[in-house]
Every structure is written in structure tokens, then in C-alpha cells.
C-alpha positions as CSV (number, residue, x, y, z in Angstrom):
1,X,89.9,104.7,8.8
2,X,88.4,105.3,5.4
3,X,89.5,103.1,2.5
4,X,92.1,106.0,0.8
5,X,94.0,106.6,4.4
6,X,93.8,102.7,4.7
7,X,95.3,102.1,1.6
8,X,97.9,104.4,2.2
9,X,99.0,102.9,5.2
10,X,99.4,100.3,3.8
11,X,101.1,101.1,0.4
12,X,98.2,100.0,-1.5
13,X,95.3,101.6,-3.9
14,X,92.1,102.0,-2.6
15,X,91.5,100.0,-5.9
16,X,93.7,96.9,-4.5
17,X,91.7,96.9,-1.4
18,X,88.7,96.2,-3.2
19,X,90.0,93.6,-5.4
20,X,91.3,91.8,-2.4
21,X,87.9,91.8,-0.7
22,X,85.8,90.6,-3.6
23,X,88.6,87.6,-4.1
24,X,88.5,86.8,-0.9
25,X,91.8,87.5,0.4
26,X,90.4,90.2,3.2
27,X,87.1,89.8,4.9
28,X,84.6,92.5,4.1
29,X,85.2,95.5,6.7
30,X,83.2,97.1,9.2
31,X,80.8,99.8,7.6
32,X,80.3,103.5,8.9
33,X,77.0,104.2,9.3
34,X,77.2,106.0,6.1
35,X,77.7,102.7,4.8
36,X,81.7,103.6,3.9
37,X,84.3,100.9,4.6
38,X,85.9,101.5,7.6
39,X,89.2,99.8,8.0
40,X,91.5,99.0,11.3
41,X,95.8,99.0,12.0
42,X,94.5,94.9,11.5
43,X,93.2,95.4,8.3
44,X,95.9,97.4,7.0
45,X,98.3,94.9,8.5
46,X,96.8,92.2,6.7
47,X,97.2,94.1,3.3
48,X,100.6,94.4,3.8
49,X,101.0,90.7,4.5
50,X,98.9,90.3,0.9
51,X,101.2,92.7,-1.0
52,X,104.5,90.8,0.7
53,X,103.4,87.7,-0.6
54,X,102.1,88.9,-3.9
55,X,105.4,90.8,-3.8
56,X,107.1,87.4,-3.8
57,X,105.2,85.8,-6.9
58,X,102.3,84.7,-5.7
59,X,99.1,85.2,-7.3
60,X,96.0,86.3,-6.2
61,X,94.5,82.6,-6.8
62,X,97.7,81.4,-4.9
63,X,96.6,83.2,-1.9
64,X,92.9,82.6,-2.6
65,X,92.7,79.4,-0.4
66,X,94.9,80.7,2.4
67,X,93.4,83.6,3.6
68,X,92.9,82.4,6.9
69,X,95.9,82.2,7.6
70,X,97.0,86.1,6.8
71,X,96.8,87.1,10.6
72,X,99.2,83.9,11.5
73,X,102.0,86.5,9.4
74,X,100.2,89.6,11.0
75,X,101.2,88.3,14.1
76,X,104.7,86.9,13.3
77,X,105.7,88.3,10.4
78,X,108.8,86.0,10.9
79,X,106.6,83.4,10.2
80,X,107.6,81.0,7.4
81,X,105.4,80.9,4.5
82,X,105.9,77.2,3.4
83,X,104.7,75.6,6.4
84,X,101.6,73.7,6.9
85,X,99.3,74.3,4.6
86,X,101.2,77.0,2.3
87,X,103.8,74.9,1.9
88,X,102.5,72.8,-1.7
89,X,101.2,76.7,-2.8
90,X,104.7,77.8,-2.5
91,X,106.4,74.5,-3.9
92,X,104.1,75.0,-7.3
93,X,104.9,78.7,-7.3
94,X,108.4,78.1,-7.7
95,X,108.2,75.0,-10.1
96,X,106.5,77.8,-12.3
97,X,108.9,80.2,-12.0
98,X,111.6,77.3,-12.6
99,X,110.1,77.0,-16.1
100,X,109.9,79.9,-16.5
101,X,112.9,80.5,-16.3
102,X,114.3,77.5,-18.4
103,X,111.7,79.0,-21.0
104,X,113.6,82.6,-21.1
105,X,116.9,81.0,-21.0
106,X,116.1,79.2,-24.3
107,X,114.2,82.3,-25.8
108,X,117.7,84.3,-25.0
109,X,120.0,81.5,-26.1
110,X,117.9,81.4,-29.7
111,X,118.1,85.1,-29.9
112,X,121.5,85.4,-29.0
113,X,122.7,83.0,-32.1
114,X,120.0,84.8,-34.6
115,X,122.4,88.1,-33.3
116,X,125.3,86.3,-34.2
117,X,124.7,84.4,-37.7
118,X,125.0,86.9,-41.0
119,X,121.8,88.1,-42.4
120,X,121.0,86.2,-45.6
121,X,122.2,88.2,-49.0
């Protein structure tokens, strides 16, 4: 199928699937003889597994190194995402959102006392 249906399928932008294949994330498709991208139910499955985990918080450079292992999901979506080799991607994912986090929570307790305090005459 042609990039737009494949993208479709797959809840994506012909855009996305682009990006995903010049970082790496998807090997580059078959080719019509047109020379048009031609995608397969394995391909758009795989795009879906990307957006999931993207979905998630993961980057793009997060999933950079992993790639191989997008079909492992595509064929048990069950699958965990921190095992084996995923696992320390994961880990430093959510140590970055923990900061994050702690980060906001400061920023919002500061704000919420400059609320409260008078304005200076």
C-alpha cells in the first residue's frame, strides 16, 4: 500500500512515516517500480508499535537503538517493554519524567504563594 493509505492504517502522517525511516526506527520499504514506497499490514503494525511507545514518553532517540526489537511487540503486543535490553531506556525515561515532575511541582508551589502574597503598594 502506498504511504498515505499506510499511514492511515496506522494513525500516522505520511510525514511520520518518513521521519521514522530516516531515524532509523523502520527499515526503508519495498519500492513500486515507480519507485513509490510501498508498505505491508507488517509495516503498518510496526508504526503502531512506534506511536504506542512514543505515546508513552519515549522519544525518538529512546527508541533509536531498539528498533530491532519493534516486531518482538508486533508479535506480542503483550510483550513488556522493560525487559531485556529496553529495560535501562525505560528506567531513564521515567527518572526524566520524575524530575520533571518534581520541577513542575516547585514551579506551581512558587506560583501558588506569588497568587497568594499582596501586590506591593
Amino acid at each position: 500500500m502506498r504511504i498515505g493509505d499506510a499511514a492511515a492504517a496506522a494513525g500516522a502522517t505520511p510525514r511520520a512515516l518518513r521521519l521514522y525511516e530516516e531515524r532509523g526506527l523502520m527499515p526503508p520499504p519495498a519500492r513500486t517500480a515507480g519507485g513509490q514506497r510501498d508498505y505491508d499490514g507488517t509495516d503498518v503494525a510496526r508504526v503502531r508499535v512506534i506511536r504506542g511507545l512514543l505515546a508513552l514518553g519515549l522519544t525518538i532517540e529512546d527508541l533509536r537503538g531498539h528498533a530491532g526489537s519493534f516486531d518482538l511487540l508486533v508479535a506480542d503486543p503483550a510483550r513488556r517493554c522493560g525487559s531485556a535490553s529496553g529495560g535501562p531506556v525505560v528506567r531513564r525515561r521515567i527518572a526524566a519524567l520524575d524530575e520533571e515532575i518534581a520541577r513542575l511541582t516547585r514551579l506551581r508551589a512558587a506560583l501558588a504563594r506569588a497568587v497568594e502574597q499582596p501586590l506591593p503598594s
